[in-house]
N, C-alpha and C positions, 0 to 999 in steps of 0.2 A: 504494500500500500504506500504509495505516493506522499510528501507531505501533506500538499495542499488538502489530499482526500482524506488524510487521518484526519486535520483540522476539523474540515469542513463534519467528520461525522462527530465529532464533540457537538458542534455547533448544529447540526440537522438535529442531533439527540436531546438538545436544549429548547430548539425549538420543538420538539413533539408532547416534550415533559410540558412545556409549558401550555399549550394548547390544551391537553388533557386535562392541566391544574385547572387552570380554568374555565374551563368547562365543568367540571365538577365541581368549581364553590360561584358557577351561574355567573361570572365575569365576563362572558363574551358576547352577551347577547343572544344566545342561542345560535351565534352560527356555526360550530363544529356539528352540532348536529344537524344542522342545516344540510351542511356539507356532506355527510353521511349519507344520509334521507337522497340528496342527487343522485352520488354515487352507487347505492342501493339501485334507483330504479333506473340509472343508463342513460345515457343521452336520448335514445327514439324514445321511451317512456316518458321522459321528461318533457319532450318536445309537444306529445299526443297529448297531454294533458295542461301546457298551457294555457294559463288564463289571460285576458287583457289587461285585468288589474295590476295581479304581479307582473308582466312586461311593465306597464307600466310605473311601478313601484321601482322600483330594480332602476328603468331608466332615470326616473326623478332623485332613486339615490345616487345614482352615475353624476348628472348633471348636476346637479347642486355639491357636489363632492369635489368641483376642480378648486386644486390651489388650498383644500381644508383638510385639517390634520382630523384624521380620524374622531376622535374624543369630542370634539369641537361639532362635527357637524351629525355627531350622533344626537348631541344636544336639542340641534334646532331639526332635525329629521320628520320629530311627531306631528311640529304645525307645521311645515311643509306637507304633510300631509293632509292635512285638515284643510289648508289651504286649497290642495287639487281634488278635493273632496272623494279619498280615501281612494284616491285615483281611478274613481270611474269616466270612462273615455266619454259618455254622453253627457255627462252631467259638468263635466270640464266643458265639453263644447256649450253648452245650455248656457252656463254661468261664467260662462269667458269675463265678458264687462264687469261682474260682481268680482270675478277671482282677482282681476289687473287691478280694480278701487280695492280688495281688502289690502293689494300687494303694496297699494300704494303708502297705507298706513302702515302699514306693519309686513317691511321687507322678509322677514323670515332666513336672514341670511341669504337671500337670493338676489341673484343682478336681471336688471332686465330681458340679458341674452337669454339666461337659465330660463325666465317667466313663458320667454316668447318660446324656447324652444318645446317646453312642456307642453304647452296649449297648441302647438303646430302637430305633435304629435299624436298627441290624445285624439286630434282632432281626423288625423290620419284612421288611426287603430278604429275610433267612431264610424268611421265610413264601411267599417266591414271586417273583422278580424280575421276569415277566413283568409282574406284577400290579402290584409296585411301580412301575416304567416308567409304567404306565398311569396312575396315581392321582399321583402324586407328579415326573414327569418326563415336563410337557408341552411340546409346542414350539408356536408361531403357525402360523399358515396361510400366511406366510411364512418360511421358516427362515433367511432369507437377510437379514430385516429389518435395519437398521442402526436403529433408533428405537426407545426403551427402551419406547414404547407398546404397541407390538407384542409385547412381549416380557412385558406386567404378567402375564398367568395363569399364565406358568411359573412369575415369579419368585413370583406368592401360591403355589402349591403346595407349593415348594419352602419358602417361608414357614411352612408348617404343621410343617414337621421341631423338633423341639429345638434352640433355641439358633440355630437361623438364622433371621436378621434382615436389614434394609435394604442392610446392606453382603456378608455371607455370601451370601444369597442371588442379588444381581448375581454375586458371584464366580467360584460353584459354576456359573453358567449360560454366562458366558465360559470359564472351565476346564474346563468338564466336556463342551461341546458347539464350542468354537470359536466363540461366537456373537460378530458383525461390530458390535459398540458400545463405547461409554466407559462404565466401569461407574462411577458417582457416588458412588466413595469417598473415603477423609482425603484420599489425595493428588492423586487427581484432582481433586477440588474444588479445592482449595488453588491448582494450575495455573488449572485454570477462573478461579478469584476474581480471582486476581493477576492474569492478561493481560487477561480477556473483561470480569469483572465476577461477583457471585454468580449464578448460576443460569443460566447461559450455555452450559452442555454442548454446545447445537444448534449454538453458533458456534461453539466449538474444533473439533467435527467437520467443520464446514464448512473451518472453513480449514487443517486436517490434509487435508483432501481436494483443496485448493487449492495447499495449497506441497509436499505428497510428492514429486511426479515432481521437483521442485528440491534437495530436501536427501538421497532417500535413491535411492542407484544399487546397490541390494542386488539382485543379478536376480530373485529369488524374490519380493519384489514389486512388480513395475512399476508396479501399481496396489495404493493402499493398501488394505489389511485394517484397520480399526478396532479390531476384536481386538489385534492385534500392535502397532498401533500403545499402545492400552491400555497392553499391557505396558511397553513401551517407555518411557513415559513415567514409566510407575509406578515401575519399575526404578531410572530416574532420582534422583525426588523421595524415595522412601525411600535410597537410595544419599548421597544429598550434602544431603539437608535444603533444596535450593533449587528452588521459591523461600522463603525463609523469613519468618516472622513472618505468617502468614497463619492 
């Protein structure tokens, strides 16, 4: 075993303990087993039983989330929601003019780009969700891929929404479908650079794939999800800033 690879399994094994901790004293929000619960039912499961609401929940946390530290925009999350009224796509459309005057009083942590982009979209998903699926929420011809390759036309699709971008767009497609990869955001990069080098995603995968059955004895997965593991790490480097200076 390599340096960097012993390092990095201190440092994967830190971040799994810590996930787990918290998960079990209710510190995370419930999303480890959010996470689980995707991973369980598969990306095409996941897919078949999408709702409009959570798309659009998922997206209002994507968008209102650029530029905010996790902590921070967990905070103002609730009335953002109340806000887009528990994000249903008709009832956003209905009460557009009432939603932009409450916005006007009471920002919600939201800029107007976020406001406009919310309401352009709900207003899309409102015109027909079957249709939106179609256009706007593709998967590959593998749903089970682990290789971000596989994965580019969802994530261009998804790219064509307002305000999602290079890092929203991986996000929405891990969160929103369970999809089995490292999504190439601040902090996973950050991991990446430090252990592997810049632009090494393939090798952190590989060797999350290599030291799992060693560091995590969680039964739910014997074998790793890249999803969960994702989380995991993300959870981590947002939680404690380490590794730092990257």
């Amino acid at each position: 075993m390599t340096a960097p690879t012993k390092n990095f399994r201190a440092y994967l094994k830190c971040a799994i303990d810590r996930a787990l901790k918290d998960e079990a004293e209710r510190n995370d929000n419930g999303n480890l087993k959010w996470f689980a619960e995707l991973a369980r039912r598969g990306v095409l499961g996941r897919w078949d039983d999408l709702a409009p609401e959570c798309f659009l929940e998922e997206y209002l946390w994507c968008v209102g989330s650029v530029r905010k530290k996790y902590w921070v925009h967990e905070k103002h999350f609730p009335a953002q929601k109340l806000l887009f009224r528990k994000c249903e796509s008709a009832t956003i459309v209905r009460d557009a003019a009432q939603i932009r005057a409450e916005w006007t009083a009471k920002k919600c942590d939201l800029n107007s780009k976020m406001l406009d982009a919310v309401i352009a979209t709900a207003t899309k998903v409102a015109g027909g969700w079957g249709a939106f699926k179609v256009e706007y929420l593709l998967l590959p011809d593998n749903p089970d891929s682990e290789l971000l390759d596989d994965w580019w036309q969802s994530y261009s699709k998804l790219d064509d929404l307002p305000m999602v971008g290079r890092a929203i767009a991986w996000y929405l497609i891990r969160n929103l479908y369970g999809a089995p990869f490292f999504k190439p955001d601040l902090h996973i990069n950050a991991i990446v650079k430090h252990f592997f080098g810049p632009d090494r995603l393939s090798e952190m995968s590989r060797a999350v794939r290599q030291l799992w059955p060693k560091v995590c004895d969680d039964p739910r997965w014997p074998v790793v999800h890249l999803g969960v593991a994702d989380y995991m790490l993300w959870w981590y480097r947002q939680s404690t800033g380490e590794p730092q200076g990257v």
